[in-house]
C-alpha positions in Angstrom: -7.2 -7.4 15.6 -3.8 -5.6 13.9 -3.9 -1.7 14.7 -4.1 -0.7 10.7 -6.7 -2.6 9.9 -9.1 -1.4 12.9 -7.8 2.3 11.9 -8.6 2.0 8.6 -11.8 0.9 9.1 -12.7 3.9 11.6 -11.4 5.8 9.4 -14.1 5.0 6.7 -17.0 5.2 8.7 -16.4 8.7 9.9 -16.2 9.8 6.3 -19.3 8.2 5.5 -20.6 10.0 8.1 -23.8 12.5 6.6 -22.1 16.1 6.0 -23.7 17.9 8.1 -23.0 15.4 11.2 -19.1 15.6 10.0 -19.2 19.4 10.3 -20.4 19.4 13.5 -18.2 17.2 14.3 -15.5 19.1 13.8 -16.6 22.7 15.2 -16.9 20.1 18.7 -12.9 19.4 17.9 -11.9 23.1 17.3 -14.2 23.8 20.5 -12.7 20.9 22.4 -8.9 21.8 21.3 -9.9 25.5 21.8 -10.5 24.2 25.8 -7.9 22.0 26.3 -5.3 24.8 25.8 -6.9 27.2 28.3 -7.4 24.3 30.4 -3.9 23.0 30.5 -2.0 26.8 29.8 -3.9 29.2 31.9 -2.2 32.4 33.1 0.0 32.0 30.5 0.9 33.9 27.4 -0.1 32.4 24.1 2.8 31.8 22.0 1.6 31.5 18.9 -1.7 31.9 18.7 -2.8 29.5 16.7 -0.2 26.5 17.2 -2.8 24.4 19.2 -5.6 24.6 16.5 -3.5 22.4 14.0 -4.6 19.5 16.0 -8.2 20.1 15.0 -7.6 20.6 11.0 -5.5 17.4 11.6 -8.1 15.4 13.1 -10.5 16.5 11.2 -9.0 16.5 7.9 -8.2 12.4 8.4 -11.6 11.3 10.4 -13.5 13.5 7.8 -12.3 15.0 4.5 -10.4 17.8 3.0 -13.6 20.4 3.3 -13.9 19.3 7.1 -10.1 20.3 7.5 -10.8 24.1 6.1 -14.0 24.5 8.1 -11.3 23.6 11.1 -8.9 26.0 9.4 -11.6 28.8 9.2 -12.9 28.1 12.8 -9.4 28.2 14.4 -8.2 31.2 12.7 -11.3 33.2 13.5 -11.0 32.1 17.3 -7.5 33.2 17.4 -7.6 36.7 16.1 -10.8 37.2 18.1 -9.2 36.2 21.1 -5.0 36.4 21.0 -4.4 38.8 18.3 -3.9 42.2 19.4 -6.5 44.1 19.2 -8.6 41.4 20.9 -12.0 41.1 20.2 -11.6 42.2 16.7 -11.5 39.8 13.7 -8.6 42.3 12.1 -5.6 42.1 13.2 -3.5 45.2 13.9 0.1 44.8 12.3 1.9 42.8 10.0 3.3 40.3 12.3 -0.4 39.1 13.4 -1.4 38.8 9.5 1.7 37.1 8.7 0.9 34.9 11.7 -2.8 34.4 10.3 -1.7 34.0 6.9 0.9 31.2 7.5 -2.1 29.1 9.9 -4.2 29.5 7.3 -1.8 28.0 4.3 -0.3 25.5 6.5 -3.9 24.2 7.6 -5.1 24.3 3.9 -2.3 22.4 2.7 -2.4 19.9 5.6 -5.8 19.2 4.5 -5.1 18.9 0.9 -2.4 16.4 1.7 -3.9 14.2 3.9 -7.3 14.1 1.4 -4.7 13.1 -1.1 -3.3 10.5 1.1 -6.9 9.0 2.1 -7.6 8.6 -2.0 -4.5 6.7 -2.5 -5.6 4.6 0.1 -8.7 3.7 -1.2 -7.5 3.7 -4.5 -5.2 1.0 -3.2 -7.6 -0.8 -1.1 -9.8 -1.1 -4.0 -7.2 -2.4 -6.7 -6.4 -4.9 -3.4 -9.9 -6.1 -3.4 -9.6 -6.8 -7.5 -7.0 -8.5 -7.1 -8.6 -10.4 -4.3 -12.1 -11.3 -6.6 -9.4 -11.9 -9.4 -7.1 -14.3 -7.3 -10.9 -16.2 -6.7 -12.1 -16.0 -10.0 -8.8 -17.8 -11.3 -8.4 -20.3 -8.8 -12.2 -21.4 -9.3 -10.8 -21.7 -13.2 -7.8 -23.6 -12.2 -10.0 -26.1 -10.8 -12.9 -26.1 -13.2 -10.2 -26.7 -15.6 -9.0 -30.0 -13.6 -11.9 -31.1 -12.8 -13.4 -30.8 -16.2 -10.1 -32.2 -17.4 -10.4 -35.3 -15.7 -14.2 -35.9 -16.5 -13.1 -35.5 -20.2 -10.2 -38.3 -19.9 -12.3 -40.8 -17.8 -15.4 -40.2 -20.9 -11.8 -41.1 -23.2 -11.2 -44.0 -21.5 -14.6 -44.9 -21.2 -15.5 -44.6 -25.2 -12.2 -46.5 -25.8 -12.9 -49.6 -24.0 -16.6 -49.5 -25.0 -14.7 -49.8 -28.5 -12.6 -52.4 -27.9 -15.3 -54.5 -26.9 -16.8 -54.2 -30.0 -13.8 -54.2 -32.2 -13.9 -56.5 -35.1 -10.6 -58.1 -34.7 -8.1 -58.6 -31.4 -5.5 -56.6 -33.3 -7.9 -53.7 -32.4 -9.7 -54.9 -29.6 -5.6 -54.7 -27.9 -4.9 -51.8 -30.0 -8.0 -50.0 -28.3 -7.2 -51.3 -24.6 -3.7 -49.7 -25.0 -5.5 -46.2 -25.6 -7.2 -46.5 -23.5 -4.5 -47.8 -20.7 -2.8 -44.5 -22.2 -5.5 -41.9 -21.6 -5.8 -43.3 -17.8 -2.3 -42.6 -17.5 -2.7 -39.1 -18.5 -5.7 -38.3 -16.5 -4.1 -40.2 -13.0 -1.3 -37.7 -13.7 -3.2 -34.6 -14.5 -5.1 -35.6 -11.0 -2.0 -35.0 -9.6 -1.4 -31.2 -10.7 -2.0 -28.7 -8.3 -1.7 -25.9 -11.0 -2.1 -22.6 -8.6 0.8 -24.2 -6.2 3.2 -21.9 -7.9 0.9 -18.9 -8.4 0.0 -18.8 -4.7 3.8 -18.4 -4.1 4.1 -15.2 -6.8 6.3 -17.6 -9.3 5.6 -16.6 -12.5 4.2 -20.2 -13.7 2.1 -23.1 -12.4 4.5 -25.5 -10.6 4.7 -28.7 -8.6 6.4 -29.9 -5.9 8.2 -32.8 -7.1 8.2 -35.2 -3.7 3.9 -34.8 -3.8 4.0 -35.7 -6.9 5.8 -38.3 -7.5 5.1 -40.2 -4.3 1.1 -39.0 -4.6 1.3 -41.0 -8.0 2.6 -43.8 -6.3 0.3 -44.5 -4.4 -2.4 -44.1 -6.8 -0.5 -46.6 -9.2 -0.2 -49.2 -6.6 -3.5 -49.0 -5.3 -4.9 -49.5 -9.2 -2.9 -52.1 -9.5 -3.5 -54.3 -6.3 -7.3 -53.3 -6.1 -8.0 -56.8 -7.0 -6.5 -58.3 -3.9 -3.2 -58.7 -1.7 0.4 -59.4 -3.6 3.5 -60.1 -2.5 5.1 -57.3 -4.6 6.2 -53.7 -2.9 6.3 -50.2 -4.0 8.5 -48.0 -2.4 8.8 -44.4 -3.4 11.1 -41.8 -2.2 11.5 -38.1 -4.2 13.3 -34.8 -3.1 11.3 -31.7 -3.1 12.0 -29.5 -5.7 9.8 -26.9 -8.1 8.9 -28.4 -11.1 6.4 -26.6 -13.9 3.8 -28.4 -14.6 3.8 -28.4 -18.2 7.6 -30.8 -17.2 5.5 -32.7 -14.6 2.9 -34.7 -17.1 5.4 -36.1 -19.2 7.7 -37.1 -16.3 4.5 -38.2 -14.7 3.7 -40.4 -17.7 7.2 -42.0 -17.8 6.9 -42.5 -13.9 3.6 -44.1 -14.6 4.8 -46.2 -17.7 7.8 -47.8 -16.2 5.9 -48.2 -12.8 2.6 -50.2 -14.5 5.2 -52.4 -16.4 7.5 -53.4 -13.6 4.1 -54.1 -11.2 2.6 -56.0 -14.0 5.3 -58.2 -15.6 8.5 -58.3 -13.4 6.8 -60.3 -10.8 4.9 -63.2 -13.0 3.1 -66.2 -11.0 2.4 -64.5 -7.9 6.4 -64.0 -7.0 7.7 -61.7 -4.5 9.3 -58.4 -4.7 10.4 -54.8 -4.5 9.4 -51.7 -7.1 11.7 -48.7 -5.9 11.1 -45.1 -7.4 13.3 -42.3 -6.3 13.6 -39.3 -7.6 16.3 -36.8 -6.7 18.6 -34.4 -8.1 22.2 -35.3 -9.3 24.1 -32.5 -10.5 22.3 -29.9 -12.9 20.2 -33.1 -13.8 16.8 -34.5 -12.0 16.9 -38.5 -12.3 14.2 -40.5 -12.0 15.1 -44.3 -11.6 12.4 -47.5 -11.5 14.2 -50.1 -10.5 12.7 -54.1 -9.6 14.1 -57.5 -8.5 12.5 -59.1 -10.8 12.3 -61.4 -14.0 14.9 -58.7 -15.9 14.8 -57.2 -19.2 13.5 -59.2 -22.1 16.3 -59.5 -25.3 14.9 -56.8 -27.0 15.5 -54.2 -24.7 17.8 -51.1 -25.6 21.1 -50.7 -24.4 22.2 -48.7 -21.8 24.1 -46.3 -23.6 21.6 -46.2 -26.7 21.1 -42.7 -28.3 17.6 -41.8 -27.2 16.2 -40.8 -30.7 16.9 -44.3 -32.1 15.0 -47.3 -30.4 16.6 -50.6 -30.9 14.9 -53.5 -33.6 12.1 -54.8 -32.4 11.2 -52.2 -29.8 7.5 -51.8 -29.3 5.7 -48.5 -28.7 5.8 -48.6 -25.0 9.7 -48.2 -25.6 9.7 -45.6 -28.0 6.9 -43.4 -26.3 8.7 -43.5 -23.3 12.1 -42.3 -25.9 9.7 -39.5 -26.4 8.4 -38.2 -23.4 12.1 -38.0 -22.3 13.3 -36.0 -25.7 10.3 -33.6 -24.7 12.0 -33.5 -21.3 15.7 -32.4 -22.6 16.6 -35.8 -21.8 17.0 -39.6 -22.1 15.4 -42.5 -21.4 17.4 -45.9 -21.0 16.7 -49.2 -19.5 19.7 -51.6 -17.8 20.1 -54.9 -15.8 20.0 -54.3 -12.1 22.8 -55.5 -10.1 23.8 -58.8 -10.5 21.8 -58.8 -13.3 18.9 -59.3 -11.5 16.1 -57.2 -12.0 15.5 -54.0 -14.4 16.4 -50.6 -13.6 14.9 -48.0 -15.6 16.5 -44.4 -15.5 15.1 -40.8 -16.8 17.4 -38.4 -16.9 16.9 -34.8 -18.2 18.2 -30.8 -17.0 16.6 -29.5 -14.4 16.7 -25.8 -15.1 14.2 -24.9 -17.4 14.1 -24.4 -21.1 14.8 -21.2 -22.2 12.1 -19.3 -23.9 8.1 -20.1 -24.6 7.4 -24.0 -24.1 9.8 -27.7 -23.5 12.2 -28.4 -26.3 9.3 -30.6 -29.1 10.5 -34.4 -29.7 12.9 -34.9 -32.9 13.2 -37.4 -34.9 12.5 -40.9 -34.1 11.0 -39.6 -30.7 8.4 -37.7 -32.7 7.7 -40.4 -34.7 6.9 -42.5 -31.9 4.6 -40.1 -30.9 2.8 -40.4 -34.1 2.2 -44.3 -33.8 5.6 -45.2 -36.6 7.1 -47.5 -37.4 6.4 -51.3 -35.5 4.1 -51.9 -32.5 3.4 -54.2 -29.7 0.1 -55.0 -28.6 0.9 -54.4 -25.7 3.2 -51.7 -23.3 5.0 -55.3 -21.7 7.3 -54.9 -25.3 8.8 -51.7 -22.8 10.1 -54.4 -20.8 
């Protein structure tokens, strides 16, 4: 057990002690220090005659409390003019040096004893703001994880209530409409599974934070096992991500492109049971984080934007998958853009945004066509496989 700790401790009992077992107590230290000094300096001449009772108001002043430490005052200065002040025997001393030499014990000892009494309420004052802190540090991470937990109960009732309405949707315009709401809200609540929210708090940063390579690779492996829970296929994900802090308020929409671009390539760049590779990797490039999706598959259908397409204006034809994903990146400080892979083989999807953080209160709010994708404008797929 660590020295200050065990000290402190001690150190509390004693002064919970009752008063009257603290004060005698201390007349046993004066007593015991009185017999130490004739024990250890007999024959010889005094000195100062009341050097060696300091050790008492010491002891007693920090086992016990400030009153303690002036009964030890009191008790050492009567034993030393009684016994080494000249005349001995007499509890007056006989010139000015012994009264100078009584007065100076007595102020040093009273102010030792004020001191240390101040010293052993700042300690407890501290100990006790410690312990808040403690019941606080409890108290918010039982939130933090009320808060997810209630979070993603309240997405999975979403999901639940959507797809019990698509069922009984009128028309397959809604019916798909529905599903995609639904396929949505999963999204968001298999990311938001992925938040450790008091990671950065534990570590005195001044906001929730993530560390990237858990999170990205975490989702992952939650994507592919959703996806291949039906059975075996011949199709690979393999995810690789640096470690680096990221807030979590920039982790959900970076984990709902991750999980956008991921679904699609699993879902529709491998059609009749072909073969082949889904690699993620995230990493930093620069003063930029880049996340890149990238399949040997079918490729990019004709509708797809270009490479070097502004990211606020979608090409024709691009279905909401497209343009959602155009806005989760603006909300990023970034873009979003989608390219043959090499050869022209495949599709390799890349989101690049800044990786310091926005300046000021909250992420930088989509613009233009990015916030109108948001709000469902302009035309729609049925389906998120238009992103492709």
């Amino acid at each position: 057990m660590p020295v200050w700790p065990s000290l402190a401790s001690i150190l509390q009992r004693t002064r919970a002690w009752p008063v009257t077992t603290r004060y005698a107590a201390t007349l046993a230290l004066v007593l015991a220090v009185f017999a130490a000094r004739h024990a250890f300096a007999a024959g010889q001449a005094p000195g100062y005659a009341f050097g060696h009772f300091l050790i008492a108001v010491l002891a007693a002043s920090a086992l016990f409390d400030h009153g303690a430490g002036f009964f030890a005052t009191a008790l050492g200065a009567l034993l030393g003019t009684w016994l080494y002040l000249p005349p001995t025997g007499s509890l007056l001393p006989m010139g000015e040096r012994e009264w100078i030499a009584l007065g100076l014990f007595v102020a040093v000892g009273v102010a030792m004893s004020v001191v240390i009494e101040a010293l052993h309420r700042a300690v407890a004052q501290l100990q006790a703001m410690n312990a808040a802190l403690l019941a606080a540090e409890r108290a918010r991470g039982i939130l933090l994880r009320e808060f997810r937990h209630r979070t993603r109960n309240d997405l999975g009732s979403l999901v639940g209530l959507l797809m019990l309405r698509a069922r009984l949707a009128p028309s397959a315009a809604a019916r798909e409409a529905l599903r995609e709401a639904a396929d949505h809200a999963l999204a968001l609540s298999r990311v938001h599974a992925r938040l450790e929210l008091d990671d950065g708090l534990d570590r005195g940063e001044e906001e929730a934070t993530v560390d990237t390579r858990h999170f990205v690779q975490g989702l992952c492996a939650d994507i592919e096992a959703a996806q291949f829970n039906e059975g075996l296929r011949p199709v690979r994900l393999v995810a690789s991500a640096e470690s680096h802090p990221l807030s979590a308020e920039r982790a959900v929409p970076l984990g709902l492109v991750l999980n956008e671009t991921v679904t699609n390539a699993l879902k529709y760049a491998f059609p009749e049971a072909r073969s082949g590779i889904v690699r993620v990797r995230f990493a930093r490039d620069g003063e930029s984080f880049v996340l890149t999706v990238a399949d040997d598959g079918i490729g990019i259908p004709p509708e797809a934007e270009l490479e070097d397409a502004p990211p606020a204006a979608p090409a024709g034809g691009a279905g909401l998958g497209t343009r959602l994903l155009r806005a989760l990146a603006a909300q990023l400080r970034g873009r979003f853009a989608r390219r043959p892979g090499e050869d022209g083989r495949g599709t390799v999807a890349e989101l690049r945004f800044v990786a310091a953080p926005p300046r000021g209160s909250g992420m930088a709010r989509p613009r233009g066509n990015g916030a109108a994708a948001l709000r469902g404008n302009g035309p729609a797929a049925p389906r998120t496989v238009s992103a492709r």
